[in-house]
N, C-alpha and C positions, 0 to 999 in steps of 0.2 A: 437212276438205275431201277429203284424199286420196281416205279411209276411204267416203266418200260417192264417191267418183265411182269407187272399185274396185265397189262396189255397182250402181250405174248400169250401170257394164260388164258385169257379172255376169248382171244382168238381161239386161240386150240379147244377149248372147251365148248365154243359154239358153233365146230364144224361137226357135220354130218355126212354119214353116206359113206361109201364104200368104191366112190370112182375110182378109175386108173390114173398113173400118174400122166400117161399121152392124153387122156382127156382132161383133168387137171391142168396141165400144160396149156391144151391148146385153151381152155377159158381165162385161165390167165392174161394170159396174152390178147385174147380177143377183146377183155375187158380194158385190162390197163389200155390199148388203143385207143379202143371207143372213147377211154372218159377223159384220157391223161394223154392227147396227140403227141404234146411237146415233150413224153418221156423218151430216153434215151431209148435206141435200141437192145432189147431185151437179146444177151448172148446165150444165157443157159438158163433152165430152170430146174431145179433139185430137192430131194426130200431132204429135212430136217432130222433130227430126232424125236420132235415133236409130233404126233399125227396129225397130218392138216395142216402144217404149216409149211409151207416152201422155200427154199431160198431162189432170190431172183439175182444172177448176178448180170450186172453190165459194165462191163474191162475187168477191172479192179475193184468195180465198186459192189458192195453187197445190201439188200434191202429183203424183205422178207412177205409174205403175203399166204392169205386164205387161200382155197382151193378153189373158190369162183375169182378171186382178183378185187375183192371189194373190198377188201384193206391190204394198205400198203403201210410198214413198219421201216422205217430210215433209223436204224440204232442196232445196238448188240447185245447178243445170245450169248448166255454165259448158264454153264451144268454148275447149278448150286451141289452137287454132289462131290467136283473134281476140284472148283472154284477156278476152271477153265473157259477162259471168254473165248468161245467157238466162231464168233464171227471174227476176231485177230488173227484168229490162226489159220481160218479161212484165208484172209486175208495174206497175212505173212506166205504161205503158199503160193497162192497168185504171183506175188511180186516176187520170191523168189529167183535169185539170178544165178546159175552154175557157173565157178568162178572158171571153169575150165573151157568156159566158151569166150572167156574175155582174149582178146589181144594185148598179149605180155610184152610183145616189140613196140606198142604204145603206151607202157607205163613206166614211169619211175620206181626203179626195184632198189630197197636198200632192207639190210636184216640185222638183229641184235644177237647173239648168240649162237647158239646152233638152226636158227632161222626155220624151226621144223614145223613152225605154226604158221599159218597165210592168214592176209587179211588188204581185204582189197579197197580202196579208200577213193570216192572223186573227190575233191578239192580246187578252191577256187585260191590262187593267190593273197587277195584282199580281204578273203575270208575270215574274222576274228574266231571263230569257233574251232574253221579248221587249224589255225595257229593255236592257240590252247589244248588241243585235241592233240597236234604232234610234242609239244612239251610231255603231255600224257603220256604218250607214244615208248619217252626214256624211260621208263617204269618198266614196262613191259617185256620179259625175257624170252627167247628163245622164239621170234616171230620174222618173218618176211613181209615187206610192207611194199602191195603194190600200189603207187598211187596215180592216180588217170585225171592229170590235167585238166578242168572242167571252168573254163571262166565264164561263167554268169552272171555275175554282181556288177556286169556295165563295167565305166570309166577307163582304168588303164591296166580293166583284168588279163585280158586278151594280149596285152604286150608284153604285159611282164611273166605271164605262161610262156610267150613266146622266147622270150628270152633267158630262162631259164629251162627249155627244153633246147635252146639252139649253144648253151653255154659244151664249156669243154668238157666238164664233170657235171652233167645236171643234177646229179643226188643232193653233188653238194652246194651248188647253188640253190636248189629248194629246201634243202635244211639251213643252211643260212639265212637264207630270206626268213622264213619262216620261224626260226627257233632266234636269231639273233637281229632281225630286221637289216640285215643287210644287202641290201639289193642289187639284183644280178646284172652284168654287165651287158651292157648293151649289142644285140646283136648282130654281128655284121656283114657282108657281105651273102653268098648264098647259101640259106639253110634249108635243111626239108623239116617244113614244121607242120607236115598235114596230116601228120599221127593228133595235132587239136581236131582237124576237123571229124577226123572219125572219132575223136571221143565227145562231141557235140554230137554226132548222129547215135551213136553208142547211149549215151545219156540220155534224150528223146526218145528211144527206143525204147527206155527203160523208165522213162517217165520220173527221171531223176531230177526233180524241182527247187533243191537246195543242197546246200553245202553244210557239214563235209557227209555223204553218203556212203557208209559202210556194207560190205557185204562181207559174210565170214562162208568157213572154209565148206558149210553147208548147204549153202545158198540163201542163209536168210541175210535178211536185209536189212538195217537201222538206219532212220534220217536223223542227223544230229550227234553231236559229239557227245563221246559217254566217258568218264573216269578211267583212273586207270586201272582200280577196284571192278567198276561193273565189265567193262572193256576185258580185264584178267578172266573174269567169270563168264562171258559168252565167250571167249575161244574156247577152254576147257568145256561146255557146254557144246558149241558147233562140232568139235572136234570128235565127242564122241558118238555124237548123229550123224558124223558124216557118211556118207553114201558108200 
């Protein structure tokens, strides 16, 4: 990080000039082309807090650059004043999901308490993390727990989602499965299980690459299972950002 943000400084202190940010912009961009064909397509480009330094984002991803385009920074910005890393948060924005745009008739909804807390979970069957994650889960008071079936991990993820969303009670067959390894019975005759496939297009959508993928009640986002301590402390935290 140092090494990175003597860099940053560097940059900043060896721009000049007084251009606009549409001509900024466009040299940008006309440069990065010229030198760097095989970069992505460039979606937005923005001022920093820096003078002189841009942020360049393409999707999700954030990179930083001069005002002519002749340095390009792949790392993060952080205000040694706030000890706020500005490109996560960047970031976390971006990815941000509003849980109120999900389909609640394609989740598994179970809650502990007075259930006044939401949190919204993909999960894959065969997933170790996601099972240690719902163990976590009994700690945790007074929450609702959407979980959106997401098998990705290959082999015999997809069946046993399947069958665990086609059982008679699937809460409790995925808290079963899941908290006791006991595996859910076999599905049978005609079910409607294409509440997966829209949480396969839902998850792609969302560019959601592993398991188990949390979103809380604000829209931010976590990849990976978290305690039931840190987990305790980003709902109280979502909750009182929420929108």
């Amino acid at each position: 990080m140092p090494a990175l943000l003597r860099t940053v400084l560097l940059v900043a202190a060896c721009v000049v000039g007084s251009s606009s940010w549409a001509q900024d912009s466009a040299a940008i961009r006309k440069t990065i082309a010229e030198r760097l064909p095989n970069f992505p397509k460039i979606d937005e480009i923005s001022k920093t807090p820096i003078p002189g330094l841009y942020e360049i984002r393409v999707g999700t991803d954030i990179y930083y650059s001069d005002e002519k385009g002749n340095h390009l920074i792949d790392g993060h910005l952080v205000d040694t004043a706030t000890r706020t890393n500005l490109t996560q948060a960047r970031i976390d924005k971006l990815t941000a999901i509003d849980p109120a745009t999900l389909p609640v008739k394609d989740a598994i909804v179970w809650k502990q308490g007075t259930g006044a807390r939401k949190l919204v979970v993909f999960a894959d069957p065969n997933c170790g993390y996601c099972k240690r994650f719902e163990r976590d889960l009994n700690d945790i008071k007074d929450v609702t727990v959407y979980t959106y079936l997401y098998p990705i991990l290959g082999g015999d993820s997809s069946e046993k989602a399947r069958n665990i969303w086609c059982a008679k009670d699937r809460t409790a067959a995925w808290r079963d499965w899941m908290l006791n390894g006991t595996a859910p019975p076999r599905a049978m005759g005609q079910c409607d299980a294409s509440a997966l496939e829209r949480n396969a297009e839902l998850g792609q959508k969302h560019k959601i690459n592993g398991t188990p993928a949390l979103v809380f009640e604000d829209g931010k986002r976590v990849g990976g299972a978290m305690n039931a301590a840190a987990l305790e402390k980003q709902l109280l935290a979502s909750r009182a950002t929420k929108p």
